[in-house]
N, C-alpha and C positions, 0 to 999 in steps of 0.2 A: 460274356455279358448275360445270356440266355441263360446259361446256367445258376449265374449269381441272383438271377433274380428269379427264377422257378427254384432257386433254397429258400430266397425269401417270402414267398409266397407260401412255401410247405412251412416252414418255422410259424407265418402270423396264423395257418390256419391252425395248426395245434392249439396256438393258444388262444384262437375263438372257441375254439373245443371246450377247452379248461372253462373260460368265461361263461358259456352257454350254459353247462354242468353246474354253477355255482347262481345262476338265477332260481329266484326266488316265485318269480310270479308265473301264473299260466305254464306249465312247463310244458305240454304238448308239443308246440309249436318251436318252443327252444330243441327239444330233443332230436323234430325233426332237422331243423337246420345244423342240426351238428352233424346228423347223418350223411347231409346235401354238401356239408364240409369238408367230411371223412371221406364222401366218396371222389371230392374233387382234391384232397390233399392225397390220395390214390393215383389219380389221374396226372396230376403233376410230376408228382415221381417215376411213375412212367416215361413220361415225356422226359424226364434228365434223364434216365436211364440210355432213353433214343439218342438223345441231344450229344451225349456224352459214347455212345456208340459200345453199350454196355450191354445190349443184350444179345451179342455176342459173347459174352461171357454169362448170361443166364438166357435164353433162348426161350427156355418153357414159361418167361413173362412176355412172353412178345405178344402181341396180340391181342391182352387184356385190355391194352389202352384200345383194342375196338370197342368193348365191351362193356367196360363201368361207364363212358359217358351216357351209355342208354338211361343209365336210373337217374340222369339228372330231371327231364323233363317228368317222368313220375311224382319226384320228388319236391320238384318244385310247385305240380297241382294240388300235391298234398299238402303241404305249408300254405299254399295260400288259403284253401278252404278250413284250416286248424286256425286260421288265424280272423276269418273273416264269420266262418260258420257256426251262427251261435249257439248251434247244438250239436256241432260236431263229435262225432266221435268215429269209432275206427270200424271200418262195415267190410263183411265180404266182398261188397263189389268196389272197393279200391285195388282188391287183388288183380283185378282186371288190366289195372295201369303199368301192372306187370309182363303184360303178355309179349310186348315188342323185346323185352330184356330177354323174356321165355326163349321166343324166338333165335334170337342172334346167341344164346348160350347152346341152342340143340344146332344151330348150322356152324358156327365155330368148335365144337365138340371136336370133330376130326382132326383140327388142325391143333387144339390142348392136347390131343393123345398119341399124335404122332412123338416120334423120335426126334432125341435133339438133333441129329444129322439131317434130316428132312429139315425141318427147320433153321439151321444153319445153312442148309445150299441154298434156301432164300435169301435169306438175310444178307449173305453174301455176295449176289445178284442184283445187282442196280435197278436191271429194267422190269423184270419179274417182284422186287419189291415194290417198285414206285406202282406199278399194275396193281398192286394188293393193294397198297396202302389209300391207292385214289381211286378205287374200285368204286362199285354200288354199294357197298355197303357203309362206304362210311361217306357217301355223299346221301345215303337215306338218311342214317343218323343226324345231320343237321337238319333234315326237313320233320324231320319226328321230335327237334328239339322246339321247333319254331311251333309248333301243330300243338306244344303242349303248352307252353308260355304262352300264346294265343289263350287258348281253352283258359289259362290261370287268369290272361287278363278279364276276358267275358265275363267269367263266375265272379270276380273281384267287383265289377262294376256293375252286375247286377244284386249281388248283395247289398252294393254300397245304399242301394233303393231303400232295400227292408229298414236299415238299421238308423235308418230316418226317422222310423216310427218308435224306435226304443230308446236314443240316446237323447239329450238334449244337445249334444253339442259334436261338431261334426268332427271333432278328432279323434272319437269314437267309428263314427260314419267311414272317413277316407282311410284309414289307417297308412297314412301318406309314408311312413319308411317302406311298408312291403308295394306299394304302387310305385314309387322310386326304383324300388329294388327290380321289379318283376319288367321293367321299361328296361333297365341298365341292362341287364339280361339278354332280351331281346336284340338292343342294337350290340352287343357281344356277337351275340349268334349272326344276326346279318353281317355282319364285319366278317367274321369269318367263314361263312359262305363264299363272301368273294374272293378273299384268301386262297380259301380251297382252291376254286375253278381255276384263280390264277396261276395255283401251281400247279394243277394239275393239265393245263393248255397253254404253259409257260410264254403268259401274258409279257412282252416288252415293259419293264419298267416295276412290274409287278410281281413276279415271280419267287421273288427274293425277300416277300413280306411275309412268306405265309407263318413264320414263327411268331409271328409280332403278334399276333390275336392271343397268345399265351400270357403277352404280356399286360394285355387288359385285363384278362381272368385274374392276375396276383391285383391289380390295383383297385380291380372290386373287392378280393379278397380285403385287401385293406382299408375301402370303404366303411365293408359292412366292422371291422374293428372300431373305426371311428365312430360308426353311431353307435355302437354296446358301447364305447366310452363314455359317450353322451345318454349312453341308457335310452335309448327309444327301439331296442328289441322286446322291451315288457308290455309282451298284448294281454292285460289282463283284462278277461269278457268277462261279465256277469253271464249266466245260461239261465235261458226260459225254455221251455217247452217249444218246439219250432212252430207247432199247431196254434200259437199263439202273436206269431208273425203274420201282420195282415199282407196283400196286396200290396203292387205298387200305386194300383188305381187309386187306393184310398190318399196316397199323397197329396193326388191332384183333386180331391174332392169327397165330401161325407159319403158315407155309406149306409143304406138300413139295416140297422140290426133287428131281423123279425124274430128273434130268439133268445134275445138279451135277459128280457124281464121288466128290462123300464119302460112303462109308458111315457108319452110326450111329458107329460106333466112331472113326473116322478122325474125326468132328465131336466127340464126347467130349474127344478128344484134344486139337484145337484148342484148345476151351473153355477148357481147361485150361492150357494156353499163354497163350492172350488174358491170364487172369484175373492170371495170374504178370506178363505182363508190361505191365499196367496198373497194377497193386498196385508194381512196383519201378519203371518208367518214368514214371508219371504226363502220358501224351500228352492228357489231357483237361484241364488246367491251362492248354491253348489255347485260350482263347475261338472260334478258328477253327476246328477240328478238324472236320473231315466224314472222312466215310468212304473215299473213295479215298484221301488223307493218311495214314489209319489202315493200311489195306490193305496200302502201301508199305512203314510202318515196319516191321509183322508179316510181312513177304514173303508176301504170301495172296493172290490172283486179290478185286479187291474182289467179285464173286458168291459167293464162299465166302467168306471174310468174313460176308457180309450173313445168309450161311444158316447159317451158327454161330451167329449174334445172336437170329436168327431162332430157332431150332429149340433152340439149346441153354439162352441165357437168357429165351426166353420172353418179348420185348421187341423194336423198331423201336431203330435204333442212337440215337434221339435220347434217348430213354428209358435205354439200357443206357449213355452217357456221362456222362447227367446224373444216374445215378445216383451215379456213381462223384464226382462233381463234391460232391454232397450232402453224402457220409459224410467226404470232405474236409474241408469246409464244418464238420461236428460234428465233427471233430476239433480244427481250428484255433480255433474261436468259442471252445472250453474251456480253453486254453493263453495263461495269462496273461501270455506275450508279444505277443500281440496285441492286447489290454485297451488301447490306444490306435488302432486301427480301432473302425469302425465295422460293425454286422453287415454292411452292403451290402460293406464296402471288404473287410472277408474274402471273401463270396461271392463278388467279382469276382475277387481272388485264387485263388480256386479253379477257377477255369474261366468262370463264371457271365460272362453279355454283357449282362445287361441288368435289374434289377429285375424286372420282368414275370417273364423264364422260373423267375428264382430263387425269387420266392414261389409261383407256377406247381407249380414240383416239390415246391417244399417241402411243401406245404397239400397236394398230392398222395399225398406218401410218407409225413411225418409227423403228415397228419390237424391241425396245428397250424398258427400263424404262428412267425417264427424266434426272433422273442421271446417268445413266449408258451412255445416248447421251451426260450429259455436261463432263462427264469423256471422252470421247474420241474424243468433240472437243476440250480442251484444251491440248491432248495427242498431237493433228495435227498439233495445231499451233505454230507458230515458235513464240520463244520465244525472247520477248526484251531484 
């Protein structure tokens, strides 16, 4: 059974491969998961190899299945920051994320270059393999995998701060498949932590689990296929300048700009502009709408911009659009030509991208749910 399902698991990763290669948008972040793929549709085979008592008949791949699980957690802090980092690009000090793989490739070294005979009187040895195989080094390897998934989640959720200030709408912000993804991960890796130890201090009852942790690895595998069916692997970012990413502080509150160029008055004035031509234009009706988009249409340097939002509304732009998106929102839910929508299918006509951010605001501004507001304005009004 272990086997038929470590084929299936190498079969669906291929053809995420293929899938991944044939995306269109952002491809950075595709490329890299196709690598995080290839090295785990590696790793699989290996393990049939083991399962199937096969390297015994090739010997000089024994051992690599110590070895490629290292560049999982590299790879995986890599994908996250390709996907979250909106000015990411590929730098010398990612080589760094390499150095653990470095390692376990120059202390494994001896035992690639030995002789198959060497390596057969292991293999062939019960108690001298099970020593190897549930040694230090492959009980560091899961703490080196958790240490990087960790690191992936931190950077994830402090990004998620910044990108407050750029998008209007926070499916932009959470990039919820790779936060999904980068959890499921993790409790893989814990699961099989406890695997290990169990086989390795052949726990009563437990002992006899440890292949099973393989078999969550294929059902991720087949996860992450279901959402490219559904198409929610296309992280495509706009890129700005990183230098152009405020603070988290500014979230929670305006900031001075002593450098800007606007004076008080000169920002009043904008304000005032903005409001006129939001109020007749309706740019925030785009589920898309970030800030340099906005920037363009108003002829404004997006820094001024940011510090009109800032200083004059008293609000981070994601705030100051989805405001506007709101009072939409309570316009149209009460206009009985829309009495065949749904509340959602208004709010997404209004700007709105997602469930989430629309109840979000709402329960925010309104202190209510969206039905619980249209129950108690049809309670008020007087009745024809």
């Amino acid at each position: 059974m272990i086997s038929a399902i470590l084929i299936s698991g190498i079969l669906q990763g291929i053809f995420l491969i293929f899938l991944l290669y044939n995306k269109g948008l952002n491809k950075v972040p595709n490329r890299i998961l196709s690598v995080l793929i290839a090295v785990l549709i590696g790793h699989l085979s290996l393990i049939y190899l083991d399962v199937k008592d096969l390297f015994l008949q090739f010997p000089h791949l024994s051992r690599l299945s110590w070895l490629l699980p290292v560049l999982y957690g590299p790879l995986l802090l890599i994908l996250t920051q390709s996907v979250v980092d909106i000015d990411f690009s590929f730098k010398p000090r990612h080589l760094a994320y390499l150095v653990p793989f470095a390692i376990y490739l120059i202390l494994l070294l001896p035992y690639f270059t030995a002789s198959a005979s060497y390596k057969l009187d292991i293999l062939t040895d019960p108690v001298r393999l099970a020593q190897a195989d549930f040694g230090w080094m492959n009980h560091l390897t899961t703490y080196l995998h958790i240490a990087f998934v960790t690191a992936a989640l931190l950077f994830f959720y402090q990004s998620k701060k910044k990108r407050v200030l750029f998008f209007s709408d926070d499916t932009h912000v959470h990039v919820r498949w790779l936060e999904t993804f980068l959890w499921l991960v993790l409790g893989v890796l814990v699961f099989s932590l406890f695997t290990f130890y169990a086989r390795k201090y052949q726990l009563p009852y437990f002992s006899g689990i440890y292949p099973s942790h393989f078999i969550l690895v294929v059902l991720l595998i087949y996860w992450i296929a279901y959402k490219m069916i559904q198409g929610k692997t296309e992280w495509q970012v706009e890129v700005v300048p990183a230098t152009e990413l405020q603070d988290e502080d500014q979230i929670a509150k305006p900031v001075k700009y002593s450098k800007s160029g606007l004076s008080d008055e000169a920002t009043k004035t904008i304000a005032v502009q903005l409001r006129d031509f939001m109020s007749a234009e309706k740019p925030y009706l785009d589920p898309d709408l970030n800030i340099t988009e906005l920037s363009v249409l108003i002829n404004l340097p997006r820094h001024q911009l940011s510090q009109v939002i800032n200083s004059a509304f008293n609000c981070n732009f994601f705030e100051f659009v989805n405001q506007y998106r709101l009072q939409e929102f309570k316009r149209e839910a009460v206009n009985p030509a829309n009495n065949h929508l749904s509340l959602l299918g208004i709010a997404l006509e209004c700007g709105f991208n997602s469930k989430a951010t629309f109840n979000q605001v709402f329960k925010k501004y309104e202190g209510t749910t969206p039905s619980g507001y249209i129950r108690k304005y049809k309670s008020e009004s007087p009745v024809n």
